[in-house]
Structure formats: structure tokens, C-alpha cells
C-alpha positions in Angstrom: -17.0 41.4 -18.1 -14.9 38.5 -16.4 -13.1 39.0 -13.5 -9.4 38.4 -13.6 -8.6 36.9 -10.7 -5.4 34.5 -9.3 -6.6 33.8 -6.3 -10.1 33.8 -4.0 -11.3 37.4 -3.4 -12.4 38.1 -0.5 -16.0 40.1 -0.2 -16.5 41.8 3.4 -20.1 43.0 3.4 -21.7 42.0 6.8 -24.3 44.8 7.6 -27.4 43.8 8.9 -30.7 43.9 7.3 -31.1 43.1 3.7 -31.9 39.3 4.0 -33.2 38.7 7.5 -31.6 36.6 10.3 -30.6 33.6 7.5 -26.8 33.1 7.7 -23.9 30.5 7.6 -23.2 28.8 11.4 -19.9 28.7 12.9 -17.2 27.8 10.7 -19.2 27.6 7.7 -18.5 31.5 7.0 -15.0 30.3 5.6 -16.3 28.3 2.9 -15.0 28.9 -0.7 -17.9 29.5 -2.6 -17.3 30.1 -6.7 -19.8 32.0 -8.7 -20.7 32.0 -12.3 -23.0 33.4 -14.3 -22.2 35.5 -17.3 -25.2 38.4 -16.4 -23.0 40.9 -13.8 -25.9 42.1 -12.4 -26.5 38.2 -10.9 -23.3 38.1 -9.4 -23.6 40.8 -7.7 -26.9 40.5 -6.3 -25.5 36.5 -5.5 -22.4 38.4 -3.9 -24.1 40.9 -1.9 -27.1 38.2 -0.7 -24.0 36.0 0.6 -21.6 38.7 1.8 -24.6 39.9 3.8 -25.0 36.4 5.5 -21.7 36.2 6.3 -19.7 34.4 3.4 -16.0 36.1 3.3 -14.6 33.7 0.8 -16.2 34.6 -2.3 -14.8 34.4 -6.4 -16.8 35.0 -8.9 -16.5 35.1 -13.1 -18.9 36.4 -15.7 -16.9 34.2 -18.3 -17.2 30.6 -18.4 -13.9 29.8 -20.0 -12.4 31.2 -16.5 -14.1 29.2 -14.3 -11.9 25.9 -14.9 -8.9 27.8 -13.7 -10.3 29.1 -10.8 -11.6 26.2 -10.0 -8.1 24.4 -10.5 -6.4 27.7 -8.2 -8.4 26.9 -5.5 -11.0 24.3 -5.2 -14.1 25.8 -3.9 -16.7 24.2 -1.5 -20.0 24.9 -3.2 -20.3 25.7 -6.9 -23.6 28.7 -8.1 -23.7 28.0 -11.9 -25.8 29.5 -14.6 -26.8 26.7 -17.3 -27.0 29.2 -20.4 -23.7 31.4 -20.9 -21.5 32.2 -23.9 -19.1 30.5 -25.3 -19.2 27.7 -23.2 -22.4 26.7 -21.7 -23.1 25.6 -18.0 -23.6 21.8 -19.2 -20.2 21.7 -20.9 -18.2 23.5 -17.9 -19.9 21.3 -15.4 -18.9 18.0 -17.2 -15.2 19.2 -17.0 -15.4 20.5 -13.3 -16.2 16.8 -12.8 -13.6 15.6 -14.2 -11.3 17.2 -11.8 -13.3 16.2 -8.8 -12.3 13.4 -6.8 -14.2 10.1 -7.6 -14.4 10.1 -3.7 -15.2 13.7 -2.9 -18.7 15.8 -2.1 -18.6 19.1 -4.1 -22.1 20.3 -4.2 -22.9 22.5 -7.1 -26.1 24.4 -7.2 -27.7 25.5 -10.7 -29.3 28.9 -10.9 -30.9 29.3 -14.0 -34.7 30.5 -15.6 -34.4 27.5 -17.8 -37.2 25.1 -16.7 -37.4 22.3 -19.4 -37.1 19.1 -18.3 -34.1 18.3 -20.7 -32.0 21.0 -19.2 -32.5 19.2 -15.3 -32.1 15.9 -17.0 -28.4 16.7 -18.6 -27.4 18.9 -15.5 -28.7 16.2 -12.7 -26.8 13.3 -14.9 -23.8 14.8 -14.9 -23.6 15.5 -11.2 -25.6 18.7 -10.1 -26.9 18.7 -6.7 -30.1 20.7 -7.2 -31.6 23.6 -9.3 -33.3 27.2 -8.0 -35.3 29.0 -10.7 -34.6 32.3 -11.7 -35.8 35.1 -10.0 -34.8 33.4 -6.9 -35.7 34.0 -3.6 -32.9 34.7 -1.6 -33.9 33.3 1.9 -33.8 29.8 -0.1 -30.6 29.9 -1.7 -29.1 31.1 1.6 -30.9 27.7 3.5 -30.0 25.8 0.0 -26.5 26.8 0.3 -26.4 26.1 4.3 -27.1 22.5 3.7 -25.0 21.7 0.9 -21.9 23.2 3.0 -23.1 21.4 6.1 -22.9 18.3 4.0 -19.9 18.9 2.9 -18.6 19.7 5.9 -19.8 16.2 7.4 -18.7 14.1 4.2 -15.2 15.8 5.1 -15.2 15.1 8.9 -16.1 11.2 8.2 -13.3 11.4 5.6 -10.5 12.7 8.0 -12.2 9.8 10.5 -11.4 6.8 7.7 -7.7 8.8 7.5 -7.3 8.3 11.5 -8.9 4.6 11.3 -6.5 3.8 8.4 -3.5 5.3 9.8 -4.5 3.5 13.4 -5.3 0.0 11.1 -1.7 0.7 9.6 -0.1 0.9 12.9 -1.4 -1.7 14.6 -0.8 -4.0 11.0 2.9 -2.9 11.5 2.9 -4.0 15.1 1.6 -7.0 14.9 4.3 -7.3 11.6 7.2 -6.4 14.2 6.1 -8.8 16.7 6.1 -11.3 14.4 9.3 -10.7 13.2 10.6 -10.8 16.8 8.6 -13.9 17.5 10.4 -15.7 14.4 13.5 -14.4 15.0 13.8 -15.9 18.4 12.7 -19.1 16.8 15.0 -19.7 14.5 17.7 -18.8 17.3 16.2 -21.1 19.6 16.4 -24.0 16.6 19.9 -22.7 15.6 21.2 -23.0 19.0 20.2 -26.9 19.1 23.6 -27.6 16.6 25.5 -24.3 16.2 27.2 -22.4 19.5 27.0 -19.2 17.2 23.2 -18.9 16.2 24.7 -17.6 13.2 24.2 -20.2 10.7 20.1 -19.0 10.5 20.9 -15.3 10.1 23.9 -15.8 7.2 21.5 -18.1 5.1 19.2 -15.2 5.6 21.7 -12.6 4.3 22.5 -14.7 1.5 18.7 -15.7 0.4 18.1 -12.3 0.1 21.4 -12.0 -2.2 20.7 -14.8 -4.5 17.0 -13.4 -4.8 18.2 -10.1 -5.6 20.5 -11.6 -8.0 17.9 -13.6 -9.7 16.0 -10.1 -10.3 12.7 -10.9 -8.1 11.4 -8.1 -6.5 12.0 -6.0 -3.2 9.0 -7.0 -1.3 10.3 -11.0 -2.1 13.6 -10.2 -1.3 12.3 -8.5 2.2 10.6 -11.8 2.7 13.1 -14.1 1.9 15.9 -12.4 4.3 13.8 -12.7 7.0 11.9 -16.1 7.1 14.9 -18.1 5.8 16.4 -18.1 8.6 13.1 -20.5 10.1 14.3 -23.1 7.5 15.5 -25.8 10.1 12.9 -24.6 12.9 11.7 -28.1 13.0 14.7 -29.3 14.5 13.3 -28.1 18.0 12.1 -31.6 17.8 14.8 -33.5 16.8 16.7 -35.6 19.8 20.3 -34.7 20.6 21.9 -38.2 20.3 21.0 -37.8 16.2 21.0 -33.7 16.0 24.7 -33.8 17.6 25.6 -37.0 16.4 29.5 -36.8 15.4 29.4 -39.0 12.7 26.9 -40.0 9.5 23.4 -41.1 10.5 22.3 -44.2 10.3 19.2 -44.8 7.9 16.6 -45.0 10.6 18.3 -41.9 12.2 18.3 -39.9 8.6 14.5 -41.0 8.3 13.9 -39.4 11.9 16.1 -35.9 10.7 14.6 -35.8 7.5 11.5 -35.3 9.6 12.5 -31.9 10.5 10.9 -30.0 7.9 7.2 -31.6 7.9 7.5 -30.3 11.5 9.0 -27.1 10.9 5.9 -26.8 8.3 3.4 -27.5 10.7 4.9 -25.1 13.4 4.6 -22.2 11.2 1.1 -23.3 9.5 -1.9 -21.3 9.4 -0.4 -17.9 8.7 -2.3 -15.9 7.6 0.4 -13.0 6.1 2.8 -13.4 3.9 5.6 -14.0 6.0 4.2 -16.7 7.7 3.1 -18.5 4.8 7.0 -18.1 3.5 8.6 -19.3 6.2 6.3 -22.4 6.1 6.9 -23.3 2.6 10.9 -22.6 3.4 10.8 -25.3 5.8 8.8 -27.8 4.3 10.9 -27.8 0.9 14.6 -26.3 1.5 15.5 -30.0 1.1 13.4 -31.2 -2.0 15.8 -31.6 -4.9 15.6 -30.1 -8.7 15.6 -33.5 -9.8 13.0 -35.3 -7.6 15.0 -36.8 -5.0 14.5 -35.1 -2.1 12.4 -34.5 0.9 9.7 -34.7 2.1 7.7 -35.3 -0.9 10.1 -35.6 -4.2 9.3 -32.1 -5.7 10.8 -31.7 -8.9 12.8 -28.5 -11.2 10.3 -25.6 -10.7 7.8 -27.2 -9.3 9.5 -26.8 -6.1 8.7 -23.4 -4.8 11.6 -20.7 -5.8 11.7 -19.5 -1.9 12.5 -23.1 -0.9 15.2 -23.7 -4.2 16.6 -20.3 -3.5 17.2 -21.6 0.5 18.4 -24.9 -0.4 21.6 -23.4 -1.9 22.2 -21.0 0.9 22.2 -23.2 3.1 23.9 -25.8 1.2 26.9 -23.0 0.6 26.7 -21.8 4.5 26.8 -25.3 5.7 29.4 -26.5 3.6 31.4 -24.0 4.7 31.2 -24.0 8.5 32.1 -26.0 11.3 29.4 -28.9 11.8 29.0 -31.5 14.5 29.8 -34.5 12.1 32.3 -32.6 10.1 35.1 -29.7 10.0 34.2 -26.8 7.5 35.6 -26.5 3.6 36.7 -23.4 2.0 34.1 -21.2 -0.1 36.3 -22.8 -3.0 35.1 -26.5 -1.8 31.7 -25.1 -1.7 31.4 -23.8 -4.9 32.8 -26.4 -6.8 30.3 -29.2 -4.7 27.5 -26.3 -5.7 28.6 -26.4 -9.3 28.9 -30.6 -9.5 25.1 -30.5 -8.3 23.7 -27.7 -10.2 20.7 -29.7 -12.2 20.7 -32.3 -10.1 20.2 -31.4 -6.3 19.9 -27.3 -7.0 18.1 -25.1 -9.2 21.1 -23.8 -12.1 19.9 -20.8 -12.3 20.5 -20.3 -8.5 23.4 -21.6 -8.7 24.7 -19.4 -11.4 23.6 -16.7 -9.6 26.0 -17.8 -6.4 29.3 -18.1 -8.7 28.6 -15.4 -10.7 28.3 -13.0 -7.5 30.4 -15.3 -5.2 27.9 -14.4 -1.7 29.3 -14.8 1.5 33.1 -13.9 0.6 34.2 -12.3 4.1 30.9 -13.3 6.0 32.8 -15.3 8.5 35.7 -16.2 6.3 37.2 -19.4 4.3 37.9 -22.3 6.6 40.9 -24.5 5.2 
């Protein structure tokens, strides 16, 4: 007769005597333990041996077609399973226990059973029982059998909830060192910023806009996350540039220009040797936010896609921003001037497509204003 059961019963039978001084330890009394076997008189005896020795957190089923649905109600610690049952055999119900198991996990499961052929060990062993006990069994060794198993169990747990901890702690300190990175470029680009703009708002508005041109171009969240936040390093080389060219008033003279265009090889090798993902962006942002889509820019003549898309994406934010604000050699143009300028050199300096993307969603309208 099965026993209907929704959730763990509980079995209270600690008198003394019966089977000696073998028992669970501390703690191990609360283990789950799930019995089947479709002979009644088996689980009882198996209930009384381990109520007797402590167990309190006992279920148990005469019918193997139950024991998947226990098992599913309340996932037990230590599995006592007959091979040779009704309706669905101990070989078939221990292959779809498995299957709910975690790949990871330690679930020991112990086979009681009088069936000693080698085939039967063979099938049970392959698909993931821990160890057999012949029937009649003596009930000293399956009390030290079960012991063990739950000890084991316990331990495999404990190192478990240690790799949680270690992750979490790994985690953490990932997302520090993330944050201080962020701070560390941040203050960068404001220190290169301030060189040629009173604000230090030039770096943090191409940033914004990046991020709104990558959105627009359908790229995903992590790339737009990166994009806002190392654009903004795109000039960083121009810590090194002198004042009499980097303020100059008026257009650069050719040696001067070759001197400025400098700025990105040493922006690049400022921020080189990253090894995350935000480092190696920002790198590749300022080494080629002035290449051109048709192979006439700097510092190496990348052409069309080749170029990478953080460093087309950058060279039309910052085209737009600094077309539109106040520069030493020149006073800013309306978002109209800027657009038509972007439009005029879509295909030739820019990336279309990024272009498109700017008209289409006109970025930057009330970001510090039109300047006529």
C-alpha cells in the first residue's frame, strides 16, 4: 500500500535499545531521508531501525510511481531503494531521480535489495548509485552506511556554500576594482578635457551621445554601457599635446597638425594593456576616433568597417559635439550646421549608417543648446 503523502512525515521513535549505541551525530538527525521499497514490512523495519537512531525526517512509499513526486516535494538527503518493485522497477526510477539532480550536487542513494547478480550492480552503479546492502541486512551497517553518506553530503554542501562566499567575495572585489577604474578614467578624461574646454563637458556629452547612436544602431546593452563610459577618453592623449598648438586660435600649421594628430597614438598607449573590457575600448576609441570611412585619416588610414564600430561610432559624436560648441580656433554652429556638415561627409569621413542614425534621432537637441 503506498503512502499518500504531500509532504515529509515525520517518524518520532527514539527509545533506547533496539540497535545499540549507532546513531546520527549532531545535526545529522534532520536529514531527509526517502524510503522505497514496495514490501511494507521493509519499511517499517527501515523506519523503526532509523527512527530508533535518531532520524525525525523520514518519508517513505511502497509504490514506485510515487517516489518521483516526493522526491520533486522535497528533495531528500539520502535515497534507501529496493531494485525489484512493480510497475516501475528500482533501475527505471533511479535513472529519472537523476535526471532531476543537479549535475553539481551529491545525493547519495543506497540500494537495498537480495538481488546479487552482477548485472543488477552493473546497471544500478552506472547510473549513479552510491553503494548496495544485501538483503537480510544488518542494521548496525546500514545505520554506519547511512552516517557516512550523510556526512558526505553534509561536507560536499559546506564546500559548496564556501565556493558561494568565494564567488560572491571574487564578485565584489571584480566590481571594485570596475568602479575604481571607472573613477580612475573619469578623472582622465577630465584632466584631458580641461586642457581646451573650461567646462570639462565636451568628454561627458560625446559620451551621452555614443551611447545614443549605439543604441540607435541596435548593438547591445553591455556595448552601449561601454561605449558611454570610455568615449569620453577619446582625446586623453592630448595630456601631451603643448599649449601653443592645443590653444592655438587659429588653423594649425602642417608641422603643428602632424604634432596634434599625434594625440591618439598617445592616448592609445596610455590606456594599453587592459586587460577588461573597458580598458581595451577606451584604447581602441582613442587610437581610431579620427580614422576616416574612406581611408584618409589617422593614424593609420583605416578604411569603411574595417575601422572599429566603437571608434566610427565616436568619430561622429564628437564631430557633432564639436561642431557645435565653442572651440579655441573657432565660435560654435547650430545643430542645423552640424547636421548638414554630418550629412555632406557621410561616406566619406563617417560611417552612413551612423550618420543616419544621428538625423534620424537628432541626439543632443537641448544638451547644451544651439549656438547661432
Amino acid at each position: 500500500m503506498a503512502i499518500d503523502a504531500q509532504e515529509w512525515q515525520v517518524h518520532d521513535r527514539r527509545r533506547p535499545g533496539m540497535v545499540g549505541a549507532v546513531g546520527p551525530r549532531p545535526g545529522l538527525d534532520a536529514a531527509r531521508i526517502l524510503i522505497v521499497d514496495d514490501q511494507q514490512a521493509n519499511v517499517r523495519l527501515l523506519e523503526a531501525i532509523l527512527g530508533q537512531a535518531g532520524y525525525a525526517n523520514l518519508v517513505s512509499t511502497t509504490d514506485a510511481r510515487e517516489a518521483e513526486r516526493l522526491f520533486k516535494a522535497a528533495p531528500p538527503d539520502l535515497v534507501l531503494l529496493d531494485l525489484h518493485m512493480p510497475h516501475l522497477d528500482g533501475i527505471e526510477l533511479l535513472q529519472r531521480l537523476r535526471s532531476r539532480m543537479p549535475a553539481d550536487g551529491y545525493l547519495p542513494v543506497l540500494v537495498l535489495t537480495a538481488d546479487l547478480t552482477r548485472q543488477a550492480r552493473e546497471r544500478a552503479l552506472g547510473l549513479g548509485a552510491n553503494d548496495f546492502v544485501i538483503k537480510p541486512f544488518d542494521p548496525t551497517e546500514v545505520l554506519l552506511r547511512i552516517e557516512n553518506f550523510l556526512r558526505t553530503r553534509r561536507l560536499h554542501q559546506a564546500l559548496a556554500r564556501q565556493n558561494e562566499v568565494l564567488e560572491d567575495r571574487v564578485r565584489a572585489r571584480t566590481l571594485e576594482l570596475e568602479e575604481a577604474q571607472l573613477e580612475i578614467l573619469d578623472r582622465l578624461a577630465s584632466a584631458a578635457e580641461f586642457r581646451d574646454d573650461a567646462t570639462g563637458r565636451h568628454t561627458r556629452r560625446v559620451g551621452a551621445l555614443a551611447a545614443r547612436l549605439a543604441r540607435g544602431l541596435g548593438l547591445t546593452d553591455p556595448f552601449v554601457w561601454l561605449i558611454e563610459r570610455t568615449a569620453p577618453l577619446h582625446d586623453v592623449g592630448k595630456l601631451a599635446m603643448p599649449d601653443q598648438i592645443l590653444l592655438k586660435p587659429g588653423p594649425l600649421a602642417p608641422a603643428e597638425s602632424a604634432i596634434m594628430q599625434r594625440h591618439t597614438t598617445i592616448g592609445a598607449r596610455l590606456l594599453r594593456g587592459g586587460r577588461f573590457p573597458l580598458m581595451r575600448m577606451a584604447e581602441e576609441i582613442a587610437h581610431t576616433h579620427h580614422e576616416r570611412w574612406d581611408g584618409r585619416g589617422y593614424p593609420r588610414g583605416l578604411a569603411g568597417e574595417v575601422i572599429p564600430l566603437a571608434g566610427r561610432i565616436v568619430a561622429v559624436a564628437d564631430a557633432y559635439d564639436a561642431i557645435t560648441s565653442d572651440r579655441p580656433y573657432r565660435p560654435a554652429r547650430t545643430r542645423e550646421d552640424a547636421r548638414r556638415l554630418l550629412a555632406e561627409g557621410a561616406g566619406g569621413q563617417w560611417d552612413p549608417a551612423v550618420v543616419q542614425v544621428l538625423l534620424r534621432e537628432e541626439p543632443g537637441a537641448g544638451e547644451h543648446g544651439d549656438h547661432a
